[in-house]
NUTOR-52869 format. One line per field, with one value per atom (N, C-alpha, C): residue in three letters; chain; atom name; x, y, z. Coordinates in steps of 0.02 Angstrom, whole numbers, plus 32768, in hexadecimal, padded with zeros to 4 digits. Layout:
<tornus>
aa <- ALA ... $
ch <- A ... $
at <- CA ... $
xx <- X ... $
yy <- Y ... $
zz <- Z ... $
</tornus>
This chain:
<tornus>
aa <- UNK UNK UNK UNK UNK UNK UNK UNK UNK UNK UNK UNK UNK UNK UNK UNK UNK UNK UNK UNK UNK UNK UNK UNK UNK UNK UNK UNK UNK UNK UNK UNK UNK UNK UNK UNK UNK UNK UNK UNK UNK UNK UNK UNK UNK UNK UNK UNK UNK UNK UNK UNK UNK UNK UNK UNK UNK UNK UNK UNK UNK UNK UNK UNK UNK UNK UNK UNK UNK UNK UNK UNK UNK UNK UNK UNK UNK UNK UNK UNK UNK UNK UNK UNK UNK UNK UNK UNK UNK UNK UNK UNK UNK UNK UNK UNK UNK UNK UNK UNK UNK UNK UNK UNK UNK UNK UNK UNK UNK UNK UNK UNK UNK UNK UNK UNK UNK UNK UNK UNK UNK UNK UNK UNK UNK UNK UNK UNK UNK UNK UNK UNK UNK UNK UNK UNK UNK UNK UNK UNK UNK UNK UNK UNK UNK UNK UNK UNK UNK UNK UNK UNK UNK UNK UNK UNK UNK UNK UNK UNK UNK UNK UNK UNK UNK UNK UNK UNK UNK UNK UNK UNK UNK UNK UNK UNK UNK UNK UNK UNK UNK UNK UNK UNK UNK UNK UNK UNK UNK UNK UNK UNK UNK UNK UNK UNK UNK UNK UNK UNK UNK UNK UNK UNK UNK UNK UNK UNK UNK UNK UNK UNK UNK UNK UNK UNK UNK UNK UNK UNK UNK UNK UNK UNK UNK UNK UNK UNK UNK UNK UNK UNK UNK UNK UNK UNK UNK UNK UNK UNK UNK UNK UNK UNK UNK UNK UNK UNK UNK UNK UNK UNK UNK UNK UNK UNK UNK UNK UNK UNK UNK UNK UNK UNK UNK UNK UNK UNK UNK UNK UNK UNK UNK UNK UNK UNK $
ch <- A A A A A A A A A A A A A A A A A A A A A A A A A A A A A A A A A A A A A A A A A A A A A A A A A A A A A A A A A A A A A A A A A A A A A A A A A A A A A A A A A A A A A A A A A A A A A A A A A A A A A A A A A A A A A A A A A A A A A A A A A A A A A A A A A A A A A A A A A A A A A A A A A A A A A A A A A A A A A A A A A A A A A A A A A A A A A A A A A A A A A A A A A A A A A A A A A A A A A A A A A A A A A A A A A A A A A A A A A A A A A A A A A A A A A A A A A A A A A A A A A A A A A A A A A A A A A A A A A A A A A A A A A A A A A A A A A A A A $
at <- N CA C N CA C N CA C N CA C N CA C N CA C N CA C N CA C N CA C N CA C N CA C N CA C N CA C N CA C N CA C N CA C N CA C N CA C N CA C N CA C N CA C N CA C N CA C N CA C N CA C N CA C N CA C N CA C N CA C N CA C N CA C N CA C N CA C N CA C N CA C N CA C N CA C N CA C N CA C N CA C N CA C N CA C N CA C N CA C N CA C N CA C N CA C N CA C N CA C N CA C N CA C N CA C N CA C N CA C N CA C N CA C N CA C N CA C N CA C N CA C N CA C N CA C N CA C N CA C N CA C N CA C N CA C N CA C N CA C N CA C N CA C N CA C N CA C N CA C N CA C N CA C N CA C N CA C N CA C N CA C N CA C N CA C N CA C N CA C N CA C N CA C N CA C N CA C N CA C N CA C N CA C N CA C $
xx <- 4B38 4B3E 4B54 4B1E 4B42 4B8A 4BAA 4BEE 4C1A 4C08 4C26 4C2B 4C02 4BF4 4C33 4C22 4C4C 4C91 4C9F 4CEE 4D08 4CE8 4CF6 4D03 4CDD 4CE1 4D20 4D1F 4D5F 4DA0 4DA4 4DE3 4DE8 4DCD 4DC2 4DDD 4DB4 4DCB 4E01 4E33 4E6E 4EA4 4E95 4EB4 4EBB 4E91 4E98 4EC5 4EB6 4ED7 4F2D 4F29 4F8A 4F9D 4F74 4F87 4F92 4F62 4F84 4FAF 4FB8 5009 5026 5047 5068 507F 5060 5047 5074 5055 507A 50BB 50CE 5126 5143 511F 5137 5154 5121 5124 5158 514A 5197 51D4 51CC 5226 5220 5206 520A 521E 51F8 5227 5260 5269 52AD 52D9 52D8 5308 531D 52E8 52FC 52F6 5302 532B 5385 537E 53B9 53E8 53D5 53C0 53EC 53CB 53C3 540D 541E 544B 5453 5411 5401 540B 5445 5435 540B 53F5 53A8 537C 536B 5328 5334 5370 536E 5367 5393 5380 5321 5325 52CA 529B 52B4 5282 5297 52C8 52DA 52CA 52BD 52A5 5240 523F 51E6 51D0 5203 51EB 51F7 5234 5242 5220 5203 51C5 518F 518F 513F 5153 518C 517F 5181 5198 51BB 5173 5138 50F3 5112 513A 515F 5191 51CD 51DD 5233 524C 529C 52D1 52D1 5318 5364 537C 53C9 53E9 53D2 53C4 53CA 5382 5384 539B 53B8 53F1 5415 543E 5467 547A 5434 541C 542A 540A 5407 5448 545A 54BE 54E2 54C3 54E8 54DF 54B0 548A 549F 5490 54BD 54EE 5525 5566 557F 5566 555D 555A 551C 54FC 553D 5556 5580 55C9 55D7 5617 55F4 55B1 55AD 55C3 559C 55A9 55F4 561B 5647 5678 5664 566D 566D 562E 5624 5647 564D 5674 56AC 56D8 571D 5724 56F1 5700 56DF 56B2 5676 564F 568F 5661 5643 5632 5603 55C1 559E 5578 555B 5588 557A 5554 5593 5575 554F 5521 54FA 54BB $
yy <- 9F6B 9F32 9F48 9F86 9F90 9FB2 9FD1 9FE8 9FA9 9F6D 9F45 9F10 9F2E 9F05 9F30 9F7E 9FA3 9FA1 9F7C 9F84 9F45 9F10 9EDA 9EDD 9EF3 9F07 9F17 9F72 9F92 9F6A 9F3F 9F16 9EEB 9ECA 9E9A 9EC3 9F02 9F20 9F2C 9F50 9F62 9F1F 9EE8 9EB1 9E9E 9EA2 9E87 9EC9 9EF0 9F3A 9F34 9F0B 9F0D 9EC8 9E96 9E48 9E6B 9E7F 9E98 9ED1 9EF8 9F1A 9EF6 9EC4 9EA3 9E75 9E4D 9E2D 9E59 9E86 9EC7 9ECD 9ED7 9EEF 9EAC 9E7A 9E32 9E31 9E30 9E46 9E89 9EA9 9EF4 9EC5 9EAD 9EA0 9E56 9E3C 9DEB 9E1D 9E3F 9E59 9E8F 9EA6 9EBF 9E8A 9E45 9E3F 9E10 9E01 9DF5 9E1C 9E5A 9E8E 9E82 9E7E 9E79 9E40 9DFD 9DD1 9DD0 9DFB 9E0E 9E1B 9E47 9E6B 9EB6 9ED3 9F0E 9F48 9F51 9FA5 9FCA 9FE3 9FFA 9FE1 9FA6 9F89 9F7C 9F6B 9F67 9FBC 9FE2 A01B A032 A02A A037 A016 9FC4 9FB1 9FAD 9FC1 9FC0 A018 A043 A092 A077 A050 A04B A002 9FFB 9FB4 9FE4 A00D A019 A068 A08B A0B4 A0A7 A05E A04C A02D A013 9FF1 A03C A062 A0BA A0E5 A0CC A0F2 A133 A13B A160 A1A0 A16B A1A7 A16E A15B A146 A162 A123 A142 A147 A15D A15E A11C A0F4 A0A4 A081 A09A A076 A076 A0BD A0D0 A0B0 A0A0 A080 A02B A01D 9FD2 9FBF 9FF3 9FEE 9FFB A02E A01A 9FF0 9FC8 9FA1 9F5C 9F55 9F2E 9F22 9F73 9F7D 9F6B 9F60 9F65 9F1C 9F06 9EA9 9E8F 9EB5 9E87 9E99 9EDC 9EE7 9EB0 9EA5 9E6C 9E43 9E1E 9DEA 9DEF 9E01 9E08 9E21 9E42 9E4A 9E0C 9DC5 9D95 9D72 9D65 9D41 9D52 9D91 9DA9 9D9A 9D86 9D7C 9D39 9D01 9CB2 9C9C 9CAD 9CA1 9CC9 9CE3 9D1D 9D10 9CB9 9CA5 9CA2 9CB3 9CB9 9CFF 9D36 9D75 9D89 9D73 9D7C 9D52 9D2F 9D04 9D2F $
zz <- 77CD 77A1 775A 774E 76F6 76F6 773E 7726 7730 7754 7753 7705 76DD 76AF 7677 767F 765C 7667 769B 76B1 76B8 76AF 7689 7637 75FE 75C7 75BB 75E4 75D7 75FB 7616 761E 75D8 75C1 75A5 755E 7559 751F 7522 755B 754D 7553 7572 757F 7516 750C 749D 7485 749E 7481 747D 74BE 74EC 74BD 74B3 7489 7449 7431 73D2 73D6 7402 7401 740B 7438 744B 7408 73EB 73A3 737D 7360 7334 7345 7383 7399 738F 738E 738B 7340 7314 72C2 72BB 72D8 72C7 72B3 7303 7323 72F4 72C8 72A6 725B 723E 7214 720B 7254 725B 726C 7275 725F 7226 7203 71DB 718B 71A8 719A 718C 71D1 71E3 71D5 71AA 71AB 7144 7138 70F7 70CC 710F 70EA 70DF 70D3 70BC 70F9 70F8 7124 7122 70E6 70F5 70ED 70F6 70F8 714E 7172 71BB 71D6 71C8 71DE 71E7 71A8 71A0 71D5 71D1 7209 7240 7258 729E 72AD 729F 72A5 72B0 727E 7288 72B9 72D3 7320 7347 7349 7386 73B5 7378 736A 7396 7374 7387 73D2 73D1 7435 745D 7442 7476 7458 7436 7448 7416 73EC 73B9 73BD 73EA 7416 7407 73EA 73E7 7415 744E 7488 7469 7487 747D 7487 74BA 74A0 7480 746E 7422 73D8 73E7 7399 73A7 73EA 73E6 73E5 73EC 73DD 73A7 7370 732D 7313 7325 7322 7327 735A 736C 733C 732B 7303 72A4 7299 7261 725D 7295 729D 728C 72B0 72A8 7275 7255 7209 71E4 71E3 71BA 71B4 7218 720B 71E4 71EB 71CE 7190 717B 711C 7116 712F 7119 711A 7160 7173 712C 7133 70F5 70AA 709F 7059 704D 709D 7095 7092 70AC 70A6 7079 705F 7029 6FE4 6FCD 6FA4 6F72 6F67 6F3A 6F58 6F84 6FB3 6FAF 6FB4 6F96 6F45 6F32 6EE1 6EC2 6EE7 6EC6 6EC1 $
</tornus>
C-alpha cells in the first residue's frame, strides 16, 4: 500500500515537473518570436539559441541553426520589405 502511495506521488510529481517545462518552452518560443517580431537580429538570435537550448535539454541540433537561419533570413526580407515601400515606418 505505501509503495503504491509513493508511486502515485512520484507520477504526480513528475506529471507538474513535464506542465512547467512545457509552460517555460511555451514562454521561450512566445518571446522568440517576438523577437523576431521586433526586428532585432540580435535580440532574435539571442532568444532563439536560449528556446532552442532549453527544448534540446542544452544541446542545439544542426536543425535548429538552421531554423534560426532560416528565421533570421525572413525577418530580414521583411524589414528590408518594409524599408523599400514604407520607410516612414522605419525611421520613426
Amino acid at each position: 500500500m505505501e509503495l503504491l502511495v509513493v508511486s502515485t506521488a512520484l507520477v504526480g510529481l513528475m506529471g507538474l515537473i513535464m506542465y512547467a517545462g512545457e509552460r517555460r518552452a511555451l514562454g521561450l518560443r512566445a518571446t522568440y518570436d517576438q523577437a523576431l517580431a521586433s526586428g532585432s537580429r540580435a535580440q532574435a538570435s539571442i532568444a532563439g539559441r536560449v528556446y532552442y537550448t532549453y527544448i534540446r535539454q542544452g544541446s542545439i541540433t544542426l536543425s535548429d541553426e538552421q531554423a534560426m537561419v532560416n528565421d533570421l533570413t525572413a525577418m530580414g526580407d521583411e524589414v528590408s520589405q518594409y524599408s523599400q515601400t514604407e520607410p516612414e515606418l522605419i525611421n520613426a
